[in-house]
LUMVOLO-80774 format. One line per field, with one value per residue: residue number from 0; x, y, z of N, C-alpha, C, O in turn; residue in three letters. Coordinates in pm, 1 decimal. Layout:
REM residues N
tordo <- [NUM ...]
nx <- [X ...]
ny <- [Y ...]
nz <- [Z ...]
cax <- [X ...]
cay <- [Y ...]
caz <- [Z ...]
cx <- [X ...]
cy <- [Y ...]
cz <- [Z ...]
ox <- [X ...]
oy <- [Y ...]
oz <- [Z ...]
tiba <- [ALA ...]
***
This chain:
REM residues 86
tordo <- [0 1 2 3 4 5 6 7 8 9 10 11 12 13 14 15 16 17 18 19 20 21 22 23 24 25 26 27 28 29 30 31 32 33 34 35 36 37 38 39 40 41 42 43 44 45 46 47 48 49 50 51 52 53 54 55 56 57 58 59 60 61 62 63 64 65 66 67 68 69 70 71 72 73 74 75 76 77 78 79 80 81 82 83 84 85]
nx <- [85.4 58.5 172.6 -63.4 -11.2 -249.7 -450.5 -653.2 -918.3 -1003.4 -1267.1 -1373.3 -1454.1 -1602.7 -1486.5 -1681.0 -1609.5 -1592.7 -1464.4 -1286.2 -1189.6 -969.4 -1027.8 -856.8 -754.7 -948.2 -1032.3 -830.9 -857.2 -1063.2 -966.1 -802.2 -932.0 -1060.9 -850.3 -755.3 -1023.0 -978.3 -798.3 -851.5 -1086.9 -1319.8 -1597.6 -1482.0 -1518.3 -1406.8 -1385.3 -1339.0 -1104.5 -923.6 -888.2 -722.6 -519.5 -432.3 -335.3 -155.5 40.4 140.3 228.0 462.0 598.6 896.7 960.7 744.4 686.7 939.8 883.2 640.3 669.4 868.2 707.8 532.1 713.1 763.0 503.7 479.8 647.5 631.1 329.5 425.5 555.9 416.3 219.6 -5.0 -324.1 -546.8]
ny <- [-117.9 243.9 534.8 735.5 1124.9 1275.7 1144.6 972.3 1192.4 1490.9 1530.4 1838.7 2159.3 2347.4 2639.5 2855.1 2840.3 3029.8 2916.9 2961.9 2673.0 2607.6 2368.5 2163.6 2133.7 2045.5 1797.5 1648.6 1705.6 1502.3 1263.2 1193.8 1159.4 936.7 741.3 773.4 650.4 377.0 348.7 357.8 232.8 385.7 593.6 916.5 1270.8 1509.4 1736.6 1758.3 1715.0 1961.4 2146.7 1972.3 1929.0 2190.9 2247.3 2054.1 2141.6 2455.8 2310.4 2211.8 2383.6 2535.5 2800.8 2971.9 2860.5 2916.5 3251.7 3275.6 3156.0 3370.7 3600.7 3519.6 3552.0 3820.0 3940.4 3841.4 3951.4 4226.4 4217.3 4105.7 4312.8 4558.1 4715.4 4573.6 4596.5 4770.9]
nz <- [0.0 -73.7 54.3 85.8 99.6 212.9 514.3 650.6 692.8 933.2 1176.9 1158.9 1325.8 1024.9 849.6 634.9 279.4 -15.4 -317.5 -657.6 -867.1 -1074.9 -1372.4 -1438.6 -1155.9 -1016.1 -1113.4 -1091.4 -797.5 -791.7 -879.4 -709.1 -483.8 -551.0 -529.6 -273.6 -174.5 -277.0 -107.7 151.5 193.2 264.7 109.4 -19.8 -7.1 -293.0 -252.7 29.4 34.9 -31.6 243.3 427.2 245.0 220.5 435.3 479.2 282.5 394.6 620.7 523.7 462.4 444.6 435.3 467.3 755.6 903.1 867.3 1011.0 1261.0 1356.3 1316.2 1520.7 1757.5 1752.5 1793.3 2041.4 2219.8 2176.2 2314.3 2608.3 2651.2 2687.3 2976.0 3244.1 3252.7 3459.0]
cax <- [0.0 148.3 151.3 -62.0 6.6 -341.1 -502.3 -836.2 -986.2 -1032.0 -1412.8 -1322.0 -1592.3 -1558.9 -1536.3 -1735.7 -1500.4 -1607.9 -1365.6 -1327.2 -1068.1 -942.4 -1060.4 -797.2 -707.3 -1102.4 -1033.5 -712.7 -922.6 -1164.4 -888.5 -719.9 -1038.0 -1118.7 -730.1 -799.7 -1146.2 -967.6 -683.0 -917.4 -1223.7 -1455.9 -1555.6 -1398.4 -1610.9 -1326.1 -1421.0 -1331.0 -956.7 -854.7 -816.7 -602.9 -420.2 -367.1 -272.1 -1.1 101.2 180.0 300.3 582.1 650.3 997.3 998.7 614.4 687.4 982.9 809.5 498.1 741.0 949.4 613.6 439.2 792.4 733.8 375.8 501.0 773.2 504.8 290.1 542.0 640.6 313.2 192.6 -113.7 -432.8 -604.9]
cay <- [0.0 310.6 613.4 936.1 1252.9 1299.5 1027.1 973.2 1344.0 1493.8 1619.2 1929.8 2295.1 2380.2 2753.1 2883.3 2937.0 2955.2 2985.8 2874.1 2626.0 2519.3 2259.4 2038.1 2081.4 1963.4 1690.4 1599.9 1632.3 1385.5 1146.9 1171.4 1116.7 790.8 687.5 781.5 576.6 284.6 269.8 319.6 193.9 490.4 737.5 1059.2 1361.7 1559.6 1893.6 1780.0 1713.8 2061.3 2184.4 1889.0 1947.6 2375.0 2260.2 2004.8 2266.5 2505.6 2275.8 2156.2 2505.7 2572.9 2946.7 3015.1 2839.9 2989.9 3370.5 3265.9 3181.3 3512.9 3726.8 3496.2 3601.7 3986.9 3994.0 3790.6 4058.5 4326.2 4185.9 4122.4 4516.7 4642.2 4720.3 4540.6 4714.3 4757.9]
caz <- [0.0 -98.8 200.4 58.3 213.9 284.7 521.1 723.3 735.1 1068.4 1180.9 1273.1 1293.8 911.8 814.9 465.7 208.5 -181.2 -439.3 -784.9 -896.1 -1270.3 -1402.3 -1362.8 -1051.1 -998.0 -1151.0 -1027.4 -653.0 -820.4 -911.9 -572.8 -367.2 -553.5 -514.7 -130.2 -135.1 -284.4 -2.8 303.8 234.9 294.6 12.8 12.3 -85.8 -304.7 -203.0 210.6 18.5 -18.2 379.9 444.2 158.9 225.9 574.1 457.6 229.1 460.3 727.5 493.7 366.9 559.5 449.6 577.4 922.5 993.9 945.1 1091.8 1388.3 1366.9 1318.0 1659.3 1843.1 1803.3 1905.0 2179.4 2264.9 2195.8 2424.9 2709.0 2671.3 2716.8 3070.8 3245.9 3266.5 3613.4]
cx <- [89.6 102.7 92.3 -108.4 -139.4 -399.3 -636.8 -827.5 -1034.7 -1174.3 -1396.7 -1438.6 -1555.9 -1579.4 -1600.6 -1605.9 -1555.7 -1520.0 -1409.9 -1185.9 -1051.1 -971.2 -997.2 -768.3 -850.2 -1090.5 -925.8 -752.5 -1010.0 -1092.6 -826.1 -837.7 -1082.0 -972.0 -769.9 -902.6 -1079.9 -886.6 -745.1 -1042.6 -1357.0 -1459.6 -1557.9 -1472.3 -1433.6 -1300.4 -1370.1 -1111.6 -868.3 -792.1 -739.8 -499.8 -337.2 -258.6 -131.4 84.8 165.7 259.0 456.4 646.8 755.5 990.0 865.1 610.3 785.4 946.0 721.6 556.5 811.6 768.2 533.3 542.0 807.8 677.4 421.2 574.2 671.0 392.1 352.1 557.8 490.6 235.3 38.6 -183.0 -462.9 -717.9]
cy <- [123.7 416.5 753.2 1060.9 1290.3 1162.0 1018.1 1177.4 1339.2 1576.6 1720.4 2060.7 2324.6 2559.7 2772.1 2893.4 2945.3 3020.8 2882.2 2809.4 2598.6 2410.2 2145.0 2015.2 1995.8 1796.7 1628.8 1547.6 1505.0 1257.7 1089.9 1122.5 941.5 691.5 680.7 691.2 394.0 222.8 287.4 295.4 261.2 595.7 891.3 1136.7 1449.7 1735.4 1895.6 1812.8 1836.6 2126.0 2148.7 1912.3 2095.8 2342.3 2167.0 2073.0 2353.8 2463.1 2261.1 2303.9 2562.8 2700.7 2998.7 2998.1 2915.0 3167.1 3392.5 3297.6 3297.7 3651.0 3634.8 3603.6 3733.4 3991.2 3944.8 3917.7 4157.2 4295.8 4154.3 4276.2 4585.1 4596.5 4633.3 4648.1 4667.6 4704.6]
cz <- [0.0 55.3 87.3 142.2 289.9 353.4 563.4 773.8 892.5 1060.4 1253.6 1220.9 1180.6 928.2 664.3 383.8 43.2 -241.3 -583.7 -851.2 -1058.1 -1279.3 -1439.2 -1253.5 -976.8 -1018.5 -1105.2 -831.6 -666.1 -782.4 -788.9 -457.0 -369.9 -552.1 -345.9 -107.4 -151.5 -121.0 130.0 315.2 231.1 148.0 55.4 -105.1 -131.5 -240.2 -54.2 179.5 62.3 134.1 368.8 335.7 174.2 359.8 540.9 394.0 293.5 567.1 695.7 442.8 486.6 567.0 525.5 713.3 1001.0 983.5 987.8 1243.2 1445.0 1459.7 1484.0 1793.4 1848.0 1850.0 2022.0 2224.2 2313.4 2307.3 2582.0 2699.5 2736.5 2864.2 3151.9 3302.5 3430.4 3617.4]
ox <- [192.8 22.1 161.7 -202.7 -142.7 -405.3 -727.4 -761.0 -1081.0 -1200.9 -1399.5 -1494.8 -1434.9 -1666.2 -1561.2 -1507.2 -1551.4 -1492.3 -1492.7 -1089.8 -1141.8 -940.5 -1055.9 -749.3 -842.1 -1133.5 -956.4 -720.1 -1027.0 -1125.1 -802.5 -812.3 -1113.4 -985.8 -814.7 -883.1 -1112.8 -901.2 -690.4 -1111.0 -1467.6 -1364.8 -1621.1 -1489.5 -1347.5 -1209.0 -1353.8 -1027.9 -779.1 -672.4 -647.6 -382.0 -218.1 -147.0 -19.0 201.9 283.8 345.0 549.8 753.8 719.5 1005.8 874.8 555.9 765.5 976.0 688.8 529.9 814.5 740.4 476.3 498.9 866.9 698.1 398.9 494.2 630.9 383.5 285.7 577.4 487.7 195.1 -51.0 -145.8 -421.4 -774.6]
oy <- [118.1 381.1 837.0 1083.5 1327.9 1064.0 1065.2 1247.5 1245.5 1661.2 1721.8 2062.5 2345.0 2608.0 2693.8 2953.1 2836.7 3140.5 2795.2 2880.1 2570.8 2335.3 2040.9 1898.7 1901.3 1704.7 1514.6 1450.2 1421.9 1173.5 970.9 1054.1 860.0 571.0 574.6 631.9 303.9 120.6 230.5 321.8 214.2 654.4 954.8 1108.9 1459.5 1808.1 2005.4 1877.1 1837.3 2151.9 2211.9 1908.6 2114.4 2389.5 2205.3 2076.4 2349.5 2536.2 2280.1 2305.6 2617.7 2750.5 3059.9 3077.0 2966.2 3228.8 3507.6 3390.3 3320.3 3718.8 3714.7 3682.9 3777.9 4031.7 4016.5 3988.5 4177.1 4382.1 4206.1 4330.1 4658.9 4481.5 4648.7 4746.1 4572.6 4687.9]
oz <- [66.9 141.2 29.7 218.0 407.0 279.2 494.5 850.1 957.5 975.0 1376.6 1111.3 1190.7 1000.9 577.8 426.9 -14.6 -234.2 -610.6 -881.7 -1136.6 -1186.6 -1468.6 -1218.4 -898.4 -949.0 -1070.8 -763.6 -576.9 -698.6 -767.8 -357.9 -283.1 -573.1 -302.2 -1.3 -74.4 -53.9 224.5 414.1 204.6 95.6 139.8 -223.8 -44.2 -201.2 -1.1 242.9 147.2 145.7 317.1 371.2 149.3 381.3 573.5 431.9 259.1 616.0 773.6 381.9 590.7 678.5 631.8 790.6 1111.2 1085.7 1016.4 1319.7 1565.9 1558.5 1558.4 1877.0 1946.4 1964.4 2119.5 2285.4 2428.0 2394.6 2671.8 2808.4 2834.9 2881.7 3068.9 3367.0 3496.8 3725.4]
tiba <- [UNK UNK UNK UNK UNK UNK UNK UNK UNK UNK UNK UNK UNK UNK UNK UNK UNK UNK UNK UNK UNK UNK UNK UNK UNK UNK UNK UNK UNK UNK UNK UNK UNK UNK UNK UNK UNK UNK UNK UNK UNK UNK UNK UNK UNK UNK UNK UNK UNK UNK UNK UNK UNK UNK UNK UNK UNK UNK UNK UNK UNK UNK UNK UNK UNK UNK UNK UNK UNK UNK UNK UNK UNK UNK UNK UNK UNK UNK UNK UNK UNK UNK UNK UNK UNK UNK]
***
């Protein structure tokens, strides 16, 4: 069985989002959902693909994490500097 990056979807509170994709990459979610349905059994709506997919995206993205991390460690700073209220 091969390992693909996306695996069992998590049920997590969805937010709205609509966009509009090209029509291959549509189809390319198609193709990947029923590759996904074959290797675990359950079918996979393609449309749930994309999160999981933005989020692995980003997770693996070395240059986004480390200025996500930079830009958390200012506000942190910034917050530390600033006085508490009464």
């Amino acid at each position: 069985m091969s390992k693909l990056k996306i695996g069992t979807l998590p049920d997590d509170k969805p937010v709205k989002v609509s966009l509009e994709l090209p029509a291959s990459v549509h189809r390319d979610l198609i193709s990947y959902a029923e590759v996904l349905t074959r290797e675990t059994g359950q079918r996979t709506d393609p449309t749930k693909l994309i999160a999981p997919m933005l989020a692995r995206f980003m997770a693996t993205d070395r240059e986004f994490t480390k200025r996500r991390r930079l830009a958390r460690s200012r506000l942190s700073e910034v917050e530390d500097s600033v006085p508490p209220r009464d």
